[in-house]
SEKOLDO-117713 format. One line per 8 residues: their letters; for each residue x, y, z of N, C-alpha, C. Coordinates in steps of 0.02 Angstrom, whole numbers, plus 50000, padded with zeros to 5 digits. Atoms other than C-alpha are relative to their C-alpha. Example, Ala and Ser with C-alpha at 12.3 -4.5 7.8 and 13.67 -1.06 7.14 Angstrom:
SEKOLDO-117713
as = 50045/49941/50000/50615/49775/50390/50045/50060/50000 ~ 49958/49941/49997/50684/49947/50357/49961/50055/50037
//
This chain:
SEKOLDO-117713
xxxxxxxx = 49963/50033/49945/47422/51131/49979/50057/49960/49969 ~ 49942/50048/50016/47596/51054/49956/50028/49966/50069 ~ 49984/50032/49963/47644/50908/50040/50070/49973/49956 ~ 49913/50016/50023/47840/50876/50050/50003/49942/50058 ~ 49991/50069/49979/47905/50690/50062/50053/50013/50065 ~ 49921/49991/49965/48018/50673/50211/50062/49989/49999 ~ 49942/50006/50017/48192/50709/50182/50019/49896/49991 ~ 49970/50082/50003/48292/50539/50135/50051/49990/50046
xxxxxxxx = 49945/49975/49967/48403/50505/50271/50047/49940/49986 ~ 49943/50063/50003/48578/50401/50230/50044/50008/50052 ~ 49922/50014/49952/48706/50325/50326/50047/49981/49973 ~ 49928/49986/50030/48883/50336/50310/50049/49985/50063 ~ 49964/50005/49981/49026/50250/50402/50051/50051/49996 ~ 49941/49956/50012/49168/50371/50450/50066/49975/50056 ~ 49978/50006/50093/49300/50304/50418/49967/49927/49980 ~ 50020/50093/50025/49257/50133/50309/50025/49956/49991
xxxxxxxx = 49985/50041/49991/49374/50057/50347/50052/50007/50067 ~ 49956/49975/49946/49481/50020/50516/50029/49940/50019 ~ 49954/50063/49988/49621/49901/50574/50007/50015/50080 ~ 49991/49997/49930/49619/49858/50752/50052/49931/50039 ~ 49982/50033/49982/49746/49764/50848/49958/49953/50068 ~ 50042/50035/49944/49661/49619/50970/50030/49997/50061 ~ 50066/49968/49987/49603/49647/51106/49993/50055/50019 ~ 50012/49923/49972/49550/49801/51094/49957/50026/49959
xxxxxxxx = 50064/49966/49995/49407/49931/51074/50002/50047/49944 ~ 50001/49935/50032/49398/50072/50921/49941/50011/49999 ~ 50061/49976/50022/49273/50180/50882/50000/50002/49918 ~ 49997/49981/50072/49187/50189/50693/49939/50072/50004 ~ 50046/49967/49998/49086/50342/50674/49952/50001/49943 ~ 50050/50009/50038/48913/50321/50610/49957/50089/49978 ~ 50042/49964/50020/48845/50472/50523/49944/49993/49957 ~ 50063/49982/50054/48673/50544/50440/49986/50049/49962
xxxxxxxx = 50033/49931/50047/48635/50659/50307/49965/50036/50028 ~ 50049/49939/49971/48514/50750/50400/49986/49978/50079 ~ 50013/50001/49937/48473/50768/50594/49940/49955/50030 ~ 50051/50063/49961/48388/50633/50697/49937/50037/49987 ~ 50069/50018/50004/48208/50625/50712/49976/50027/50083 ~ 50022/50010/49925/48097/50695/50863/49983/49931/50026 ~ 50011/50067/49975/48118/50538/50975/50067/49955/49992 ~ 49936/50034/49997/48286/50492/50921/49985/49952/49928
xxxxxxxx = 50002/50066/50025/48322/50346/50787/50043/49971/49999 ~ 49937/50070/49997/48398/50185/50815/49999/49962/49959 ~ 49983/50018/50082/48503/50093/50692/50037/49925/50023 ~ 49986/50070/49981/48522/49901/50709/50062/49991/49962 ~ 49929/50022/50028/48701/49826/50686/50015/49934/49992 ~ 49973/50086/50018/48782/49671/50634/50077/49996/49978 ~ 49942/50028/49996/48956/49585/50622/50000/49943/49928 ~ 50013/50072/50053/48981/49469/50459/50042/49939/50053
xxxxxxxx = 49978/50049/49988/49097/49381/50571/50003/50008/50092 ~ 50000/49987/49924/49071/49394/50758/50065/49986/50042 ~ 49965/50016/49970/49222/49274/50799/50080/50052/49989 ~ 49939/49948/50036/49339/49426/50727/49974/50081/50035 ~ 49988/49935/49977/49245/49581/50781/49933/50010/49995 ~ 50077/50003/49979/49091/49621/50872/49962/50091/50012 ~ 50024/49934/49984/48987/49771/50896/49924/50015/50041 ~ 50034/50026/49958/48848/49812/51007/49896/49992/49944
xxxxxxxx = 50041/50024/50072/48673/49749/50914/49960/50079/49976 ~ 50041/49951/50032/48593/49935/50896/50044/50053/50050 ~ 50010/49963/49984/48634/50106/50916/49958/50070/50011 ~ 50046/49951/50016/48533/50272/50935/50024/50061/49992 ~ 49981/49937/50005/48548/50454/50875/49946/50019/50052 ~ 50035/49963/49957/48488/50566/51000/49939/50055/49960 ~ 50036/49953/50021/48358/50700/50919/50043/50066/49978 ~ 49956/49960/50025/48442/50815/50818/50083/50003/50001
xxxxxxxx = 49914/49993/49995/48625/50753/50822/49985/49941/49926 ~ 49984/50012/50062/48693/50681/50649/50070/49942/49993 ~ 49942/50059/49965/48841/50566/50731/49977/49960/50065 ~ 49992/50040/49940/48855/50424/50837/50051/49947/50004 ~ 49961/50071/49973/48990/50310/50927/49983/49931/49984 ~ 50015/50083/50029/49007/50122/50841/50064/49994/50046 ~ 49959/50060/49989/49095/50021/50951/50031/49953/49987 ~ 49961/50051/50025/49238/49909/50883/50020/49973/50020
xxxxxxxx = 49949/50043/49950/49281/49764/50996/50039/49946/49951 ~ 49966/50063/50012/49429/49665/50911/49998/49941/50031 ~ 50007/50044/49971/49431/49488/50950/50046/49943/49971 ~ 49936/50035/50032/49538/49391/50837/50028/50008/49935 ~ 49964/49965/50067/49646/49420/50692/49942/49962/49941 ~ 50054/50014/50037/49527/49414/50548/49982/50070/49952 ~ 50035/49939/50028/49426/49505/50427/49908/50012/50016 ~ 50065/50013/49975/49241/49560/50457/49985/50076/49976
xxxxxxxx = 50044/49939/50025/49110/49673/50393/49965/50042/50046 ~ 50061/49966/49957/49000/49795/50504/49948/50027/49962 ~ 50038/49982/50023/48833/49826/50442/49932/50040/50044 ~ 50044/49944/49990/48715/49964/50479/49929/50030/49965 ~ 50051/49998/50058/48542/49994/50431/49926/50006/50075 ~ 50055/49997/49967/48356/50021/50493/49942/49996/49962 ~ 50061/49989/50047/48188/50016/50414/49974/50069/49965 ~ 50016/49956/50044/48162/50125/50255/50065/50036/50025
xxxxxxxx = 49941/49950/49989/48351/50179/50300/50034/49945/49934 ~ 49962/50026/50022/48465/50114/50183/50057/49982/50020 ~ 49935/50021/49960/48623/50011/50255/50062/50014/49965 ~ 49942/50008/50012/48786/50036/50241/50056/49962/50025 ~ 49925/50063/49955/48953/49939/50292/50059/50034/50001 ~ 49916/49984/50001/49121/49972/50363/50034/49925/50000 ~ 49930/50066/49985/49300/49845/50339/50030/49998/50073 ~ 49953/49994/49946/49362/49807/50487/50061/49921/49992
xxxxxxxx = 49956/50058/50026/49531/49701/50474/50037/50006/50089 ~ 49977/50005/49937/49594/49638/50661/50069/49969/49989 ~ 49940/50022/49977/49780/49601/50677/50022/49972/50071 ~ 49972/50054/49936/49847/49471/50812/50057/50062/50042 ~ 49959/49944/49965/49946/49583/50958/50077/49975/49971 ~ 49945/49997/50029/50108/49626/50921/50051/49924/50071 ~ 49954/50045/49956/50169/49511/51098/49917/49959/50017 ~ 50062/50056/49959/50058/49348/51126/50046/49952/50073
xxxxxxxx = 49981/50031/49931/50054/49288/51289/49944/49927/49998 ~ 50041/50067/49990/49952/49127/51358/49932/50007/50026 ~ 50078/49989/49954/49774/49123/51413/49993/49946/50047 ~ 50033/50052/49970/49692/49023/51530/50067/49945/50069 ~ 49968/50025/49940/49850/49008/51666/49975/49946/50055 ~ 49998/50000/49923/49839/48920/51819/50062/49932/50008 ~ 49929/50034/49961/49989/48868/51944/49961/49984/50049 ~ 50018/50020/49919/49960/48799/52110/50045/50032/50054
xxxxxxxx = 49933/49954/49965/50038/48896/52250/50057/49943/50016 ~ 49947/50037/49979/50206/48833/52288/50050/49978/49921 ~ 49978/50013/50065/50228/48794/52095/50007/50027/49940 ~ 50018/49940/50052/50277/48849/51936/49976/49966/49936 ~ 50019/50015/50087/50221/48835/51748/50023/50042/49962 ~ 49981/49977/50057/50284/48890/51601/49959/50076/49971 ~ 50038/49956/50030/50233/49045/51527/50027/50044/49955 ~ 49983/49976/50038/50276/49077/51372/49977/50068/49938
xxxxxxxx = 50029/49921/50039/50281/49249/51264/50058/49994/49939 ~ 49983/50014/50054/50313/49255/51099/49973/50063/49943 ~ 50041/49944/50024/50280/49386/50957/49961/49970/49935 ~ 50047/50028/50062/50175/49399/50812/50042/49979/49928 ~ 49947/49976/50055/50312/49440/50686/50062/49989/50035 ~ 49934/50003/49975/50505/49410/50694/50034/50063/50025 ~ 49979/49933/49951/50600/49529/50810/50033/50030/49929 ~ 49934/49974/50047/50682/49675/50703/50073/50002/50031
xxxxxxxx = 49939/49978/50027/50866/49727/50664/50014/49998/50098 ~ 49998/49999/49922/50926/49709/50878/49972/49955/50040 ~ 50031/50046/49949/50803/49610/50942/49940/50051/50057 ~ 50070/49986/49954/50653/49638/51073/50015/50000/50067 ~ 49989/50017/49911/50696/49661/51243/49928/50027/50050 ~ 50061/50035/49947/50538/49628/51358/50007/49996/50058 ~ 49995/50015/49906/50507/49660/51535/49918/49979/50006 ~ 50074/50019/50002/50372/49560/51618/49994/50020/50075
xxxxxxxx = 50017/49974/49915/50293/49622/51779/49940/49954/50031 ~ 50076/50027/49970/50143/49531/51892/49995/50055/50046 ~ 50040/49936/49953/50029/49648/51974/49966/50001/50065 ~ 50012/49995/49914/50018/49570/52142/50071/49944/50000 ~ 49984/50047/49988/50177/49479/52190/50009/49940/50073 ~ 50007/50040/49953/50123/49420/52348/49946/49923/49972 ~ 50070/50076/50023/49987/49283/52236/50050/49966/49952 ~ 49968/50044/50045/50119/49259/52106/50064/50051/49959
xxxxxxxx = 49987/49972/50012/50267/49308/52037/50030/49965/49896 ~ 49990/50013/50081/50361/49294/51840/50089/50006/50000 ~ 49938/49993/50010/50542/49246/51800/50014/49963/49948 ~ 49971/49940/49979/50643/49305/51740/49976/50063/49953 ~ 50050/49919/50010/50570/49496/51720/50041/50025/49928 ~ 49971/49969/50077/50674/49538/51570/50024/49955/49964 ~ 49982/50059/50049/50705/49417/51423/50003/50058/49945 ~ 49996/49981/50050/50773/49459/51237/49981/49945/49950
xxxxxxxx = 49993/50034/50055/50703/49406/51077/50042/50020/49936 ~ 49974/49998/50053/50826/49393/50955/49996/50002/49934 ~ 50001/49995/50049/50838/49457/50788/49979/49959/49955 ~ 50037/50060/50052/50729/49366/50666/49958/49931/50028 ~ 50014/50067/49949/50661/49240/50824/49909/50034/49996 ~ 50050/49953/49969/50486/49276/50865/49989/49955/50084 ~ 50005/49998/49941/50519/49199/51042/50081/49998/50059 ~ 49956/50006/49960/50648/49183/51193/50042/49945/49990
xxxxxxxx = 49951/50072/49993/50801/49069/51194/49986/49964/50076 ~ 50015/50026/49920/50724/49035/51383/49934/50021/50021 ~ 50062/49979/49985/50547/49019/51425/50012/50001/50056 ~ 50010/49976/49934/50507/49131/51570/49922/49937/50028 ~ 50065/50042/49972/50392/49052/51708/49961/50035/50054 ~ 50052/49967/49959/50235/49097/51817/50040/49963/50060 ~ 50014/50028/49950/50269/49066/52015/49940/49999/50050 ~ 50079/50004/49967/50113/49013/52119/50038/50017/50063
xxxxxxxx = 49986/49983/49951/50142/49115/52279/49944/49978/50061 ~ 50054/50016/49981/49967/49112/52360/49932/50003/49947 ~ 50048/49986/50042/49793/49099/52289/49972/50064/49993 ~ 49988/49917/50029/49728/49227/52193/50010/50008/49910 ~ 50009/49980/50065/49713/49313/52024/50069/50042/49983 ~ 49976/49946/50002/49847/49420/51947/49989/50016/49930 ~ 49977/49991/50077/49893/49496/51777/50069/50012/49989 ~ 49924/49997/50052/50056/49472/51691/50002/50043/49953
xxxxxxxx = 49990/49950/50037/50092/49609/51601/50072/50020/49959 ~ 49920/49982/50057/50250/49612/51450/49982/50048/49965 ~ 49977/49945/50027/50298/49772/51391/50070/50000/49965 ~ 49912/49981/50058/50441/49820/51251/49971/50068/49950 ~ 50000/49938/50049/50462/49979/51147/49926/49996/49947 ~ 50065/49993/50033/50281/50040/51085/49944/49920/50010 ~ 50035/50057/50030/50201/49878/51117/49991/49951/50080 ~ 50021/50026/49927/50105/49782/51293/49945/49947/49980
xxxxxxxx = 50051/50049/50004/49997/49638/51304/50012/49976/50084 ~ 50007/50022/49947/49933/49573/51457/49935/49905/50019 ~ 50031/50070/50006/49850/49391/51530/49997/50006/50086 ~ 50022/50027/49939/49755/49356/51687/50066/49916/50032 ~ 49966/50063/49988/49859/49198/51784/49969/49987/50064 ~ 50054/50016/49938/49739/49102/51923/50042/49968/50025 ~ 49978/50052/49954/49838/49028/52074/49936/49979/50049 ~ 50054/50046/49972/49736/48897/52136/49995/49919/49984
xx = 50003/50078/50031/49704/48702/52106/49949/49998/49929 ~ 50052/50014/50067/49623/48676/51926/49945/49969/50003
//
């Protein structure tokens, strides 16, 4: 009688390393040397730095598949490890390095209807060689609107010679949304009393 040990199974980030601009979602793909397990096996995860880049705490291979979807939620510019692993599995880690969006906007708005506030946009880096020209849109303007809709940042500035402003129309939620060549960021703005 021969009894054979069961295969060794490793894991392997693909790729191992990934740069994600905030906020936003990549995938890392988790592979295995050899095909799940009848019953599936799930593979507990971890973040060295949560406040940089989170992932969800376990995933599972299905029974005979050899890949699975890692979730990469950026969160703030930073660096941070992802670690992967299970009992009698051996862990591995991917880099993940989060970069700040290329256009920061403001969080945590609120106008009052009838009024406005400031709402300033600014980039991460100094405009290149021309400058940045920026249109900003709101996505309901009966709750609120944004002026003025097109501003330039100037060459080597990383903001406006004129901060644009939110107007409180009625109450209500919207999103502000600035767009320029390859590059969008967006921000909730609450009309209402604080």
């Amino acid at each position: 009688i021969t009894v054979l040990s069961p295969p060794i199974i490793l894991l392997k980030f693909s790729p191992a390393s990934l740069t994600i601009t905030a906020p936003a979602t990549q995938n890392l793909t988790l592979l295995l040397s050899a095909a799940a397990p009848a019953g599936g096996l799930t593979i507990n995860l971890s973040s060295s730095n949560a406040a940089v880049a989170t992932v969800p705490t376990a995933v599972t291979f299905a029974q005979g598949t050899i890949s699975v979807n890692v979730p990469v939620m950026g969160v703030a510019a930073g660096s941070a490890t992802i670690t992967a692993g299970a009992t009698n599995i051996a862990s591995t880690t991917a880099s993940i390095t989060v970069l700040s969006p290329p256009i920061i906007l403001p969080a945590n708005v609120i106008v009052a209807p009838g009024q406005s506030v400031a709402f300033p946009v600014t980039l991460a880096n100094p405009a290149p060689s021309g400058g940045v020209f920026i249109t900003l849109t709101s996505s309901d303007t009966t709750i609120a609107t944004v002026a003025p809709t097109n501003i330039l940042i100037s060459q080597g500035l990383t903001a406006p010679s004129y901060t644009p402003k939110v107007n409180g129309i009625a109450a209500g939620a919207v999103i502000i949304t600035a767009t320029a060549s390859g590059m969008t960021a967006s921000q909730q703005v609450i009309v209402g009393t604080s």
